[in-house]
C-alpha positions in Angstrom: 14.7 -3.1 16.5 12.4 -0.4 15.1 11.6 0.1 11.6 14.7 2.8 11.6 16.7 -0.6 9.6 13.8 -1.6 7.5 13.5 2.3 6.3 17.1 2.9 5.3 17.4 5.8 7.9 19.5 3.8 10.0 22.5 5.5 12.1 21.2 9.4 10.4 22.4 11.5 13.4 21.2 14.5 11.2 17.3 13.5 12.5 18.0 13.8 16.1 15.7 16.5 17.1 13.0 16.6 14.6 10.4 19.4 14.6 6.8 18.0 14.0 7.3 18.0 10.4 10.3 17.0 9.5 9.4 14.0 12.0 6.1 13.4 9.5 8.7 13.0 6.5 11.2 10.7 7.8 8.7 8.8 10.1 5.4 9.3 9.2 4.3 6.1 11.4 6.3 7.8 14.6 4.5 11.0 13.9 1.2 9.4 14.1 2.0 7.3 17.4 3.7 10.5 19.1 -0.2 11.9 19.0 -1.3 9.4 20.9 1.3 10.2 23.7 0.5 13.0 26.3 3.1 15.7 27.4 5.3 15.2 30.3 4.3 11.2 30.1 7.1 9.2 31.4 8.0 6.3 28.7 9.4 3.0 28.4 10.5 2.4 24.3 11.0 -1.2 23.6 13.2 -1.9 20.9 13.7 1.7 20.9 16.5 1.6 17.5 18.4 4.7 17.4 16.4 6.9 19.8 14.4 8.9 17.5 11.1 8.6 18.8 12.4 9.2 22.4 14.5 11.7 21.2 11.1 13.8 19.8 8.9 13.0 22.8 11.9 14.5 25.2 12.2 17.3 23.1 8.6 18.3 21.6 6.6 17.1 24.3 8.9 17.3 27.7 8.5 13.6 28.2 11.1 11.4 30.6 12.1 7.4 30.5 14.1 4.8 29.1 14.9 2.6 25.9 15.9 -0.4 25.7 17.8 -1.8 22.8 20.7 -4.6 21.9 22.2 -4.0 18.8 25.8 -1.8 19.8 25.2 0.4 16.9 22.0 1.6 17.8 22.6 2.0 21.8 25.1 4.3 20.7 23.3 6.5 18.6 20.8 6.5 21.3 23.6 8.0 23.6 24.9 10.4 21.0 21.3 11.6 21.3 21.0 12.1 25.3 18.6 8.9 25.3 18.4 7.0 28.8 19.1 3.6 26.7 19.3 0.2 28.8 21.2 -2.5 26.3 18.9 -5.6 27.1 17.8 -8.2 25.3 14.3 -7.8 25.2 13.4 -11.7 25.4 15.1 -11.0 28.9 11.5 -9.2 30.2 11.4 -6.1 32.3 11.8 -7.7 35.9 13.5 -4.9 36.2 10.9 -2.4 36.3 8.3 -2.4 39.4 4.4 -2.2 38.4 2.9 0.7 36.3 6.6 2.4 36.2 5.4 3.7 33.2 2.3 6.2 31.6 3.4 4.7 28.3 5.3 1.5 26.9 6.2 1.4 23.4 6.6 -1.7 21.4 6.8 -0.5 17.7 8.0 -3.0 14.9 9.7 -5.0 17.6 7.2 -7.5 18.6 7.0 -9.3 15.1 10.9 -10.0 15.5 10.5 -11.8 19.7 10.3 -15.6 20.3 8.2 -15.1 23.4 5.6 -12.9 22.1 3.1 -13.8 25.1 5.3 -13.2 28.1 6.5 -9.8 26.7 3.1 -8.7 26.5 2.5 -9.8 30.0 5.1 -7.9 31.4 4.1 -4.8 29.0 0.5 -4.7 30.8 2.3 -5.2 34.1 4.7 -1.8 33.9 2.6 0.3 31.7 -0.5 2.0 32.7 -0.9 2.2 28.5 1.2 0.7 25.6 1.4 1.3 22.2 2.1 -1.2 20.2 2.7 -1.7 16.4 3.5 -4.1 13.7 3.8 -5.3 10.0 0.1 -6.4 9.2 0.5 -9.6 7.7 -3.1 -9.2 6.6 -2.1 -6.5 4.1 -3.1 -7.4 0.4 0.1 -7.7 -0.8 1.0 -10.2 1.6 -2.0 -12.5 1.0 -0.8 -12.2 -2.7 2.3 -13.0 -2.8 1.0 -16.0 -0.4 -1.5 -17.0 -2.9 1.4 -17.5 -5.6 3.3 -19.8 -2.9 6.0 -17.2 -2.3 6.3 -15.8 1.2 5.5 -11.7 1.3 8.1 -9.2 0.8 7.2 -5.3 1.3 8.3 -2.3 2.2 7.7 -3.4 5.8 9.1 -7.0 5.7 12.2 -6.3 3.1 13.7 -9.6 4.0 13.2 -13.4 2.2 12.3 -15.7 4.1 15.9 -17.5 5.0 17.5 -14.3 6.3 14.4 -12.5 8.2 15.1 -11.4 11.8 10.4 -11.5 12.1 9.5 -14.5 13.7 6.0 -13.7 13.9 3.6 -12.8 11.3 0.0 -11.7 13.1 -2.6 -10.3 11.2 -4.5 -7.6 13.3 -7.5 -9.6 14.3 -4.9 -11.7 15.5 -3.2 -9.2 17.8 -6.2 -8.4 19.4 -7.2 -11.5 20.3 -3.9 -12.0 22.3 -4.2 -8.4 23.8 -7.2 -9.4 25.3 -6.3 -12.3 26.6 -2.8 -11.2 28.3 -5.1 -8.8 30.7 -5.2 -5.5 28.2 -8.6 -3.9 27.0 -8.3 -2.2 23.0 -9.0 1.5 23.7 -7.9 2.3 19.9 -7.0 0.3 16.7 -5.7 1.9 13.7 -4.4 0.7 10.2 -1.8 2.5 8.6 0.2 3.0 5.1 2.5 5.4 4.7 1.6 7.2 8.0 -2.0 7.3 6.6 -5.0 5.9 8.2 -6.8 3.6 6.6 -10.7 3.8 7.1 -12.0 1.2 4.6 -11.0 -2.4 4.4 -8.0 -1.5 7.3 -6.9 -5.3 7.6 -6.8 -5.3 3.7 -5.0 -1.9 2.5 -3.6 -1.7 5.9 0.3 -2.5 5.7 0.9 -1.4 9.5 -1.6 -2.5 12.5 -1.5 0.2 15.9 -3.1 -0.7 18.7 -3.4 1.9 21.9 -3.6 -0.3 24.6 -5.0 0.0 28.6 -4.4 -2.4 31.3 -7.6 -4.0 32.3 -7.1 -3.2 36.1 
């Protein structure tokens, strides 16, 4: 799942082909991330929601691939959209795909939500000659608050209490890295972001969303 459920814009056919702008408003975090992704890139998007980020990159940059996603809802608006859209589990891997299939692999606000974090990852470095992956910074003030007053966090970018949540992780970014490099991926970029801004000072403090840029080692 991508944050498309967390940000009420859920199942809004009306966003399917964004310009640059309009994709800044509704997704300032996508917007950010698409930068990162060169033209005519072949793409694997994990957790890929209702298509929207696909739908851009196919659209404002000429790129090709796949999505993979399980909720029915979703794979169909992904369809309605012209999105290649495999309905997998993602706890299921990507056997399916042979090695470096893929310029980029995408993992945004899906990782938080797996039970097998570690073997996900794995397979990520395997297909993707780069990944981008993203998350809810559990390091973000807020969080360490609310954690401070005995209550488990609640934002913007983890709406849910703590009995009904569908995240099964909470990493912090320090702690992200420290499993990149140790599933066989080298950091080539880190940023911290709120509200599609970067943050430059104290990023695992103020920094409610972690993206890292990511390079298989070999």
């Amino acid at each position: 799942m991508s944050l498309a459920k967390q940000n009420g814009q859920s199942g809004q056919s009306g966003l399917s082909g964004l310009s640059v702008q309009e994709l800044k408003t509704h997704r300032p975090d996508l917007a950010f991330i698409a930068d990162w992704i060169r033209p005519n890139a072949h793409v694997l998007d994990i957790g890929c929601g209702d298509g929207v980020m696909l739908d851009f990159l196919q659209n404002k940059k000429k790129c090709s691939g796949y999505g993979i996603e399980i909720a029915d809802d979703k794979v169909l608006q992904c369809a309605q959209r012209g999105i290649n859209v495999i309905q997998q589990d993602m706890e299921q891997g990507l056997a399916m795909f042979a090695d470096q299939s893929f310029d980029t692999v995408l993992c945004l606000s899906s990782l938080q939500m797996m039970q097998h974090v570690e073997p996900l990852l794995r397979d990520i470095a395997r297909v993707g000659r780069e990944a981008i992956v993203s998350f809810p910074n559990f390091g973000y003030w807020p969080h360490r608050t609310a954690l401070l007053k005995g209550k488990m966090p609640v934002s913007k970018l983890l709406p849910y209490q703590w009995y009904d949540t569908p995240n099964l992780r909470c990493a912090t970014i320090a702690d992200f890295a420290d499993l990149a490099h140790e599933v066989g991926l080298d950091i080539v970029q880190w940023v911290a972001l709120h509200e599609g801004q970067v943050i430059h000072r104290f990023p695992n403090w103020r920094g409610s969303l972690a993206v890292f840029r990511l390079k298989n080692k070999t």
